[in-house]
TIVO-2410 file (N, C-alpha, C; in nm, 3 decimals):
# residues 86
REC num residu      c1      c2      c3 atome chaine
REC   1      X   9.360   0.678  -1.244     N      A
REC   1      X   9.478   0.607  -1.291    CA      A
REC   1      X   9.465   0.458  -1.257     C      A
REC   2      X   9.464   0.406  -1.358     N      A
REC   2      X   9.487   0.249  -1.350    CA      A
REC   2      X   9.596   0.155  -1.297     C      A
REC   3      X   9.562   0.107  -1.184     N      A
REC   3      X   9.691   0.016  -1.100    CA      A
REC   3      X   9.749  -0.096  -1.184     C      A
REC   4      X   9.875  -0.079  -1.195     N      A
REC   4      X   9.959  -0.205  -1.280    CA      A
REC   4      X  10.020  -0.288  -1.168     C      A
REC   5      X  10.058  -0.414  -1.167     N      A
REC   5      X  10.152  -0.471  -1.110    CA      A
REC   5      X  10.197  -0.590  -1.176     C      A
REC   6      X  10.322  -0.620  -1.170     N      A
REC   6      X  10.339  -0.792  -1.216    CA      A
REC   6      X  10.441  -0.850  -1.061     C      A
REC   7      X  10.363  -0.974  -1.070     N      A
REC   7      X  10.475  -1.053  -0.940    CA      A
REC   7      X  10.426  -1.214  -0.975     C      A
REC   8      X  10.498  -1.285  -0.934     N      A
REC   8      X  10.548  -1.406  -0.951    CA      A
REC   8      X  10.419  -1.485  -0.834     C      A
REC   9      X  10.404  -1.612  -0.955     N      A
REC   9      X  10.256  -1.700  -0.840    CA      A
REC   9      X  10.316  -1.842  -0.893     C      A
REC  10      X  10.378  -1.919  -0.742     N      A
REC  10      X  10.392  -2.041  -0.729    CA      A
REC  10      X  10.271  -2.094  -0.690     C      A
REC  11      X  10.267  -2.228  -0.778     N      A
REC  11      X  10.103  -2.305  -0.765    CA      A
REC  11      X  10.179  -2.463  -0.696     C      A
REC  12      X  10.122  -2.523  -0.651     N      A
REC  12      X  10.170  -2.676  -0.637    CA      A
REC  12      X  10.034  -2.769  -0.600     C      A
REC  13      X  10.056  -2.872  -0.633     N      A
REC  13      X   9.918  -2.963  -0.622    CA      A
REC  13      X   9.882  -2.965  -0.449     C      A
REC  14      X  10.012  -2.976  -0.322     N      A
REC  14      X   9.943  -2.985  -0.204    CA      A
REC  14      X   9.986  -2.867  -0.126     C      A
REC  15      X   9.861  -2.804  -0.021     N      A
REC  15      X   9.883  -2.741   0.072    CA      A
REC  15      X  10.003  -2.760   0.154     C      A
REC  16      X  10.057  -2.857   0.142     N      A
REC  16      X  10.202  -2.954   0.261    CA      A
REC  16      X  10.277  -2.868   0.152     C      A
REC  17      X  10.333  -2.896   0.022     N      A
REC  17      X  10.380  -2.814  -0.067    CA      A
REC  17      X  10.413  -2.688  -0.057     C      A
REC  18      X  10.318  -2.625  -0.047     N      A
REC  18      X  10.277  -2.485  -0.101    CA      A
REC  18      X  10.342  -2.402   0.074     C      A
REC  19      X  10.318  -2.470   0.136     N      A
REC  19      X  10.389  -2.453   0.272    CA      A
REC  19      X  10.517  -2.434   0.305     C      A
REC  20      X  10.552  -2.577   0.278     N      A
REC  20      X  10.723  -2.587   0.329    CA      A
REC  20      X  10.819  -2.516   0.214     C      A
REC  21      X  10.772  -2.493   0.078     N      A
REC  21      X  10.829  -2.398  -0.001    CA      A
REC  21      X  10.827  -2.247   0.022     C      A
REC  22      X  10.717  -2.202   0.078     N      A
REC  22      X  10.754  -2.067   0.145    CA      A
REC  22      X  10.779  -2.077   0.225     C      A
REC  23      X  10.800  -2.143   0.328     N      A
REC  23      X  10.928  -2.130   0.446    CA      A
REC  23      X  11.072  -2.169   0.369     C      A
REC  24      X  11.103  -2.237   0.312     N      A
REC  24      X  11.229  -2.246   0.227    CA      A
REC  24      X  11.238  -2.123   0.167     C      A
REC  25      X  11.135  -2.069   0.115     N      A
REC  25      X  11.221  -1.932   0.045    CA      A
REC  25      X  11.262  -1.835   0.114     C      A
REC  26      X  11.147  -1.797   0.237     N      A
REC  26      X  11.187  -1.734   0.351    CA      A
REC  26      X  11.302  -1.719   0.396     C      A
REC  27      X  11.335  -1.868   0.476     N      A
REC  27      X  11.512  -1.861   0.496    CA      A
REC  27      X  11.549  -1.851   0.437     C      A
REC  28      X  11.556  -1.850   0.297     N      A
REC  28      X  11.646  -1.779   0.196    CA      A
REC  28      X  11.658  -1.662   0.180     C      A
REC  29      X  11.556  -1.559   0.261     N      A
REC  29      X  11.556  -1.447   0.227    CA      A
REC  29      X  11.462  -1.359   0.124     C      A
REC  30      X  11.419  -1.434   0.038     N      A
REC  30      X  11.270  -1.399  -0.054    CA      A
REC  30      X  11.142  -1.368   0.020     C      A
REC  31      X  11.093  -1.222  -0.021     N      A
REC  31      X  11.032  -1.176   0.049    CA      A
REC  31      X  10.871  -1.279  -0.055     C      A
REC  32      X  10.811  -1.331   0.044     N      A
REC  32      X  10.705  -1.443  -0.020    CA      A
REC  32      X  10.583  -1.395   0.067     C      A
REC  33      X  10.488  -1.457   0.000     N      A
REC  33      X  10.337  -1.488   0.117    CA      A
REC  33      X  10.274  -1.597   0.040     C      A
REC  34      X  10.162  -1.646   0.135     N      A
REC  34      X  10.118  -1.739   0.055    CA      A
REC  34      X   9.947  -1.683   0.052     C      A
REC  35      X   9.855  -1.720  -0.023     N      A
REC  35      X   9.745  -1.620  -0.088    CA      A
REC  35      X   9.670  -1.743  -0.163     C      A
REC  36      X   9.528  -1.713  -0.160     N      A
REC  36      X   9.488  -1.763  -0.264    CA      A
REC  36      X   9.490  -1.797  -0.385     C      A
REC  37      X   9.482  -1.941  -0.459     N      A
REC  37      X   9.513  -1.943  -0.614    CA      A
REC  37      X   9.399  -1.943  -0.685     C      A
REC  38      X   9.467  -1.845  -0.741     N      A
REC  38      X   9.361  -1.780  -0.869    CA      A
REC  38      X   9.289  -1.885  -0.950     C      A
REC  39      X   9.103  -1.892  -0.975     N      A
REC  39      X   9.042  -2.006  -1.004    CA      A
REC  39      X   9.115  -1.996  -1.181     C      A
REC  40      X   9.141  -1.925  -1.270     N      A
REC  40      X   9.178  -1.931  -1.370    CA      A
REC  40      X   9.312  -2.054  -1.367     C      A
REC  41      X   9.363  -2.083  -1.233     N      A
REC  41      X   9.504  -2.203  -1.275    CA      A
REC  41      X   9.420  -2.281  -1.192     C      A
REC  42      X   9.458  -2.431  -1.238     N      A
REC  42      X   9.434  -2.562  -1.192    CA      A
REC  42      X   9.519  -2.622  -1.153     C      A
REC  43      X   9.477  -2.655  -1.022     N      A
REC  43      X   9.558  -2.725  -0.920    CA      A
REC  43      X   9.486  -2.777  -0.828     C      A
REC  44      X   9.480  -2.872  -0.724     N      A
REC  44      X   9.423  -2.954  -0.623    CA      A
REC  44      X   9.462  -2.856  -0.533     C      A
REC  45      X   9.546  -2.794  -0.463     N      A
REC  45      X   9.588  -2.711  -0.366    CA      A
REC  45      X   9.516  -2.579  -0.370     C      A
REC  46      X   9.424  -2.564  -0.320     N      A
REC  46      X   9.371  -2.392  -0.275    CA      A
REC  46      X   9.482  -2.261  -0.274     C      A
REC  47      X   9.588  -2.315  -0.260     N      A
REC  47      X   9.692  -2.204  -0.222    CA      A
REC  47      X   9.816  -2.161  -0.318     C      A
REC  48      X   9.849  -2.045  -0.286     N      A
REC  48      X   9.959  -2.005  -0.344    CA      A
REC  48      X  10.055  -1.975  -0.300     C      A
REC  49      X  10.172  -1.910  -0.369     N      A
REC  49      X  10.295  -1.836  -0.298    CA      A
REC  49      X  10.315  -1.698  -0.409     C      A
REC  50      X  10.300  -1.603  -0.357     N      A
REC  50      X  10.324  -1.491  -0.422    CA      A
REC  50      X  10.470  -1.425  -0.370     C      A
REC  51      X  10.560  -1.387  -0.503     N      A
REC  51      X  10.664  -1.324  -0.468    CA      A
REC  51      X  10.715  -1.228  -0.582     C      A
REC  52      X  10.807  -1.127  -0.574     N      A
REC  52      X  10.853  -1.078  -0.647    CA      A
REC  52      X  10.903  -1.091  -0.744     C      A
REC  53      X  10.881  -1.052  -0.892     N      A
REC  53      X  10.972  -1.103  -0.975    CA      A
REC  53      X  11.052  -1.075  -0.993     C      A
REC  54      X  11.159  -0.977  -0.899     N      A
REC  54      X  11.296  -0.945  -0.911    CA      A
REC  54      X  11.374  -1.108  -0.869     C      A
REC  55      X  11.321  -1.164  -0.783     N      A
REC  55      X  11.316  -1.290  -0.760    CA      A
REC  55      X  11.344  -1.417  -0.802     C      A
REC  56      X  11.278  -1.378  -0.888     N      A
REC  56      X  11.253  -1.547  -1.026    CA      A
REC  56      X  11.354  -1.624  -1.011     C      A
REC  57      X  11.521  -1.575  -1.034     N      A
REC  57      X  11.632  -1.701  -1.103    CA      A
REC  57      X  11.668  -1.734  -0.961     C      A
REC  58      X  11.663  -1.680  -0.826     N      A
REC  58      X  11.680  -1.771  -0.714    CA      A
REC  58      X  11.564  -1.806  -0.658     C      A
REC  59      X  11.468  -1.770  -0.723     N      A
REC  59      X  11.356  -1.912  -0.674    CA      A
REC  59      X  11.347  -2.029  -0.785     C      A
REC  60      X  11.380  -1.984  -0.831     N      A
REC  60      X  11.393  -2.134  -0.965    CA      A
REC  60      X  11.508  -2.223  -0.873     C      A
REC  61      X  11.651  -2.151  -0.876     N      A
REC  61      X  11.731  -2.209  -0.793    CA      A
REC  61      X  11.728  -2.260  -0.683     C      A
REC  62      X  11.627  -2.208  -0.593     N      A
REC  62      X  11.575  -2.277  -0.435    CA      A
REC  62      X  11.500  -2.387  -0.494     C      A
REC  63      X  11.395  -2.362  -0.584     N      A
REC  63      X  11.309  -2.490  -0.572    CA      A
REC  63      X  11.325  -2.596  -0.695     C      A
REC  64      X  11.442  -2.577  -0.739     N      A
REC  64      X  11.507  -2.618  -0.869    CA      A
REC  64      X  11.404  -2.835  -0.868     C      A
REC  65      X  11.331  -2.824  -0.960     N      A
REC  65      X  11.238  -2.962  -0.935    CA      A
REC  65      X  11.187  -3.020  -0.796     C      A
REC  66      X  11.118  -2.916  -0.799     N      A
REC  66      X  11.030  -2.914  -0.640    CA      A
REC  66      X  10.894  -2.926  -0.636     C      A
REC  67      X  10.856  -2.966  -0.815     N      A
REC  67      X  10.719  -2.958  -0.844    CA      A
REC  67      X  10.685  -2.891  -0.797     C      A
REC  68      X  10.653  -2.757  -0.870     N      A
REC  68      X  10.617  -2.618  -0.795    CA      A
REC  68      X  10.600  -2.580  -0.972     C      A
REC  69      X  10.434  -2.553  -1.012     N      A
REC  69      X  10.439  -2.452  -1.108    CA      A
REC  69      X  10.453  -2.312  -1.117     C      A
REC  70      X  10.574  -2.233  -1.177     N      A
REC  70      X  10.556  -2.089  -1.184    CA      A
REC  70      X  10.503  -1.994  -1.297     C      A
REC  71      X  10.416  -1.873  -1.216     N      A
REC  71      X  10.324  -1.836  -1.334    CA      A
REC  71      X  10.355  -1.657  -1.322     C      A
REC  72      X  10.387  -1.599  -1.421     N      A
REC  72      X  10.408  -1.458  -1.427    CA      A
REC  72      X  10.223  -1.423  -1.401     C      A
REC  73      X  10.185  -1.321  -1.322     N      A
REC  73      X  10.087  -1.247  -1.305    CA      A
REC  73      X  10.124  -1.090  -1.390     C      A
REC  74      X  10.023  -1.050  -1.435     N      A
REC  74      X  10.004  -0.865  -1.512    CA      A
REC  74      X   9.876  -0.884  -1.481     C      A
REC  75      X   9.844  -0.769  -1.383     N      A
REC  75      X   9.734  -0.709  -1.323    CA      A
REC  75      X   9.735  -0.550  -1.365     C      A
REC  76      X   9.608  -0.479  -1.462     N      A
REC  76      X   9.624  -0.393  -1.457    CA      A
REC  76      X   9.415  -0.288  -1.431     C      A
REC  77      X   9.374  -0.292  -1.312     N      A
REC  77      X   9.300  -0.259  -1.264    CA      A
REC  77      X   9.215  -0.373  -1.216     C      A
REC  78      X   9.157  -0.466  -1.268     N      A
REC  78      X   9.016  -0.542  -1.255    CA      A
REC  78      X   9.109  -0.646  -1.361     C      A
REC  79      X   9.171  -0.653  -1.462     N      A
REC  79      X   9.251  -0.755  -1.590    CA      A
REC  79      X   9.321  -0.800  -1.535     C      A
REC  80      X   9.365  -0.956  -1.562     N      A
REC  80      X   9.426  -1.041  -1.468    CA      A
REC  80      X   9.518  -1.136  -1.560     C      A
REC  81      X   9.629  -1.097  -1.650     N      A
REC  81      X   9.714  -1.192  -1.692    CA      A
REC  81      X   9.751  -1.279  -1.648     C      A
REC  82      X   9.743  -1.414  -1.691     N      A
REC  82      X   9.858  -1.541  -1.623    CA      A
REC  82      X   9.934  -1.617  -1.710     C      A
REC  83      X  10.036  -1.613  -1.723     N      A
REC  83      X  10.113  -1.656  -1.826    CA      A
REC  83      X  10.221  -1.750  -1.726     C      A
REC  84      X  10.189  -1.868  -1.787     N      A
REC  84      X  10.257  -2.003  -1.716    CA      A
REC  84      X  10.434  -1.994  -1.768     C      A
REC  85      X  10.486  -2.020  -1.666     N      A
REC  85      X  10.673  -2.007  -1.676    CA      A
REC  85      X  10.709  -2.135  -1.659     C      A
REC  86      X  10.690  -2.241  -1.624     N      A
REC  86      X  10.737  -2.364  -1.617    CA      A
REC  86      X  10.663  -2.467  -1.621     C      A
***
């Protein structure tokens, strides 16, 4: 059986970025991590923030122009969708 998943990948140009936004979501309560960014997106920052996409409209709302790109992920075994959201 083939593993599906979809979850939410914040990209931002700096590691300082990509940081203090998952601690902001944190105290908010969004269950986050931060992870490698996938070489398929371009960005100066090595890093990511992975979170749930039950998620999405209060992380839009936390980081409402926080220069933070968001990208829907569909993973289904080894296949790696990325479909850019903002």
């Amino acid at each position: 059986m083939i593993k599906k998943e979809e979850f939410l990948l914040l990209a931002a140009e700096s590691t300082h970025l990509v940081i203090k936004n998952e601690k902001l979501l944190k105290e908010s309560g969004i269950d986050c991590r931060i992870i490698p960014l996938p070489s398929q997106i371009k960005a100066s920052c090595g890093l990511s923030i992975r979170a749930d996409l039950k998620d999405i409209e209060k992380i839009k709302e936390i980081l409402y122009n926080n220069e933070m790109e968001l990208y829907l992920i569909k993973k289904s075994g080894l296949k790696k969708e990325i479909e850019k959201l903002s």
